[in-house]
C-alpha positions as CSV (number, residue, x, y, z in Angstrom):
1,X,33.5,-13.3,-6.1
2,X,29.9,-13.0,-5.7
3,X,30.0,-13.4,-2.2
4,X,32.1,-10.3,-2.3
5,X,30.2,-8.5,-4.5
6,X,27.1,-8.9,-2.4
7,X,28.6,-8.5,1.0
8,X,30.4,-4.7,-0.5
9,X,26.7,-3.6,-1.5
10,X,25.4,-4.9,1.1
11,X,27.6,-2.9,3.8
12,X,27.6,0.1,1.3
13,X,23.7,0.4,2.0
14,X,24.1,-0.1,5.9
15,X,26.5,2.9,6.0
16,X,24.3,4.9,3.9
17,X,21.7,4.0,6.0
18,X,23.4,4.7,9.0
19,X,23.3,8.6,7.6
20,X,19.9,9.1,7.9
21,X,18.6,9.5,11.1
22,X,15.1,9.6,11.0
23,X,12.4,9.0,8.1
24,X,8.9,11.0,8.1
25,X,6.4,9.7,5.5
26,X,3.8,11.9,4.7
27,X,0.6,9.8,3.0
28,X,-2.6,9.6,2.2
29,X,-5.4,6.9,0.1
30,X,-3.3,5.4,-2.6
31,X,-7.2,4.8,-4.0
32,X,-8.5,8.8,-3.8
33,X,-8.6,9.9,-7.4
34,X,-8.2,13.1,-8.9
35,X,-8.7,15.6,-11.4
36,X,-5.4,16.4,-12.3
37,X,-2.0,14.7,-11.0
38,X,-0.6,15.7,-7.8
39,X,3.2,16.8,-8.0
40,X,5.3,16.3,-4.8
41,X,5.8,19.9,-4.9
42,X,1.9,20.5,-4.9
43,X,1.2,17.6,-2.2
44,X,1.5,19.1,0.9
45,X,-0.8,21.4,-0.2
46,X,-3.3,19.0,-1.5
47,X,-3.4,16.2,1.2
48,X,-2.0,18.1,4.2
49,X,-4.5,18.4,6.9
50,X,-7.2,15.8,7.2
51,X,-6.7,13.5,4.3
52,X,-3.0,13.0,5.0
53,X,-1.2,11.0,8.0
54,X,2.0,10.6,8.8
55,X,4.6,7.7,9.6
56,X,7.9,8.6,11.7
57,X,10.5,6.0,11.9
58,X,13.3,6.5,14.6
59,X,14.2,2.6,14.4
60,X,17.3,1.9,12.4
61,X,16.0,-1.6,11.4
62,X,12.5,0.6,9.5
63,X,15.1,2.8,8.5
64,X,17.0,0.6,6.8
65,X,14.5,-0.9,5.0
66,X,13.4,2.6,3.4
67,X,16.5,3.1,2.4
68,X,17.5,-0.4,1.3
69,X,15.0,-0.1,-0.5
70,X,15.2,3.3,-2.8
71,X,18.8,2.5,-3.1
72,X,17.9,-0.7,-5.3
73,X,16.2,1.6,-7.6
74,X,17.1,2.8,-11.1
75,X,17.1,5.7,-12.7
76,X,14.4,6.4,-15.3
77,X,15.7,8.6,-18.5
78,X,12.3,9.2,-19.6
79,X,11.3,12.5,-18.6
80,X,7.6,12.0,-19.9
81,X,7.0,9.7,-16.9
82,X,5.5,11.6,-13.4
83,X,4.4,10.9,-10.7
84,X,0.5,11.5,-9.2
85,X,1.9,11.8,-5.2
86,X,0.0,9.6,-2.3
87,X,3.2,9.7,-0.2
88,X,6.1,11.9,0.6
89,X,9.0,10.5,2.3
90,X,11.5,13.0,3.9
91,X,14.8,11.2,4.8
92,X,16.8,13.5,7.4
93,X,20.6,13.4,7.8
94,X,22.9,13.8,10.5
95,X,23.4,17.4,8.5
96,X,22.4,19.1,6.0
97,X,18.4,19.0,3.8
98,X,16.4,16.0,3.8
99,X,16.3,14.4,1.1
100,X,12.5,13.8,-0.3
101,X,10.8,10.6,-2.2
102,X,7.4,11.2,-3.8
103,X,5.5,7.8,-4.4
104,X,2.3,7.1,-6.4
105,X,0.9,4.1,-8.1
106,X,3.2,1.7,-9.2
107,X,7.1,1.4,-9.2
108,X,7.9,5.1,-10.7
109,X,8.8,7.5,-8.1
110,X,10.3,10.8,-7.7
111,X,13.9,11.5,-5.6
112,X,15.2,14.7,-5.4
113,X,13.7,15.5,-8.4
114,X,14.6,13.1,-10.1
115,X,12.7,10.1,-11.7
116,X,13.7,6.5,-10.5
117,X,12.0,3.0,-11.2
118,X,11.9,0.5,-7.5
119,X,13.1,-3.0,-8.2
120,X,9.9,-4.3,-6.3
121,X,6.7,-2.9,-4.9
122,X,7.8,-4.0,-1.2
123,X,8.2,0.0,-0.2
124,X,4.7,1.0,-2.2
125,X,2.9,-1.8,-0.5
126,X,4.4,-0.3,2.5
127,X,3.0,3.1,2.3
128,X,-0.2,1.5,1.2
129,X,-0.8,0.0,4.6
């Protein structure tokens, strides 16, 4: 049964990786501070330019991994928790708006608005690099 189990969620993510065509991830130094926090609203803004480069991932094997990786997430209830942005992760379908993941320190992050807690810090260490 747990074979099962594992081998459903496990094709579940492929297809829903198999939407998402490309990923673009916006970043800059997870170690810049601050004055106030950066909102993923407000980080283009703040990092775009200079300060900020940019990852694009066409391969479905990177793509995967993003995705695999946000869809292990859970959702966070409280609403007191943000997010200070030092990546933005635009995930474009086959149609329709991308949808966006902001990332800061830690395992909190922001998708579509809305807060979600990664089960490991594999994708922040990522961005890190």
């Amino acid at each position: 049964m747990i074979t099962w189990l594992w081998l459903f969620m496990s094709l579940s993510s492929q297809n829903r990786s198999k939407n998402i065509t490309r990923v673009v991830a916006l970043r800059t130094s997870f170690y810049l501070e601050t004055p106030t926090r950066i909102s993923c609203d407000e980080f283009e803004q703040q990092w775009g330019g200079v300060d900020c480069d940019s990852l694009i991932l066409n391969r479905q094997e990177a793509i995967e991994f993003v995705v695999h990786e946000i869809n292990k997430s859970k959702a966070v209830d409280d609403l007191n928790i943000g997010v200070d942005v030092r990546a933005k992760v635009y995930l474009y379908k086959k149609a329709g708006q991308p949808d966006v993941a902001c990332f800061g320190f830690g395992r909190y992050f922001s998708y579509n608005g809305h807060m979600r807690a990664l089960a490991s810090d594999s994708l922040v260490n990522w961005l890190q690099r």
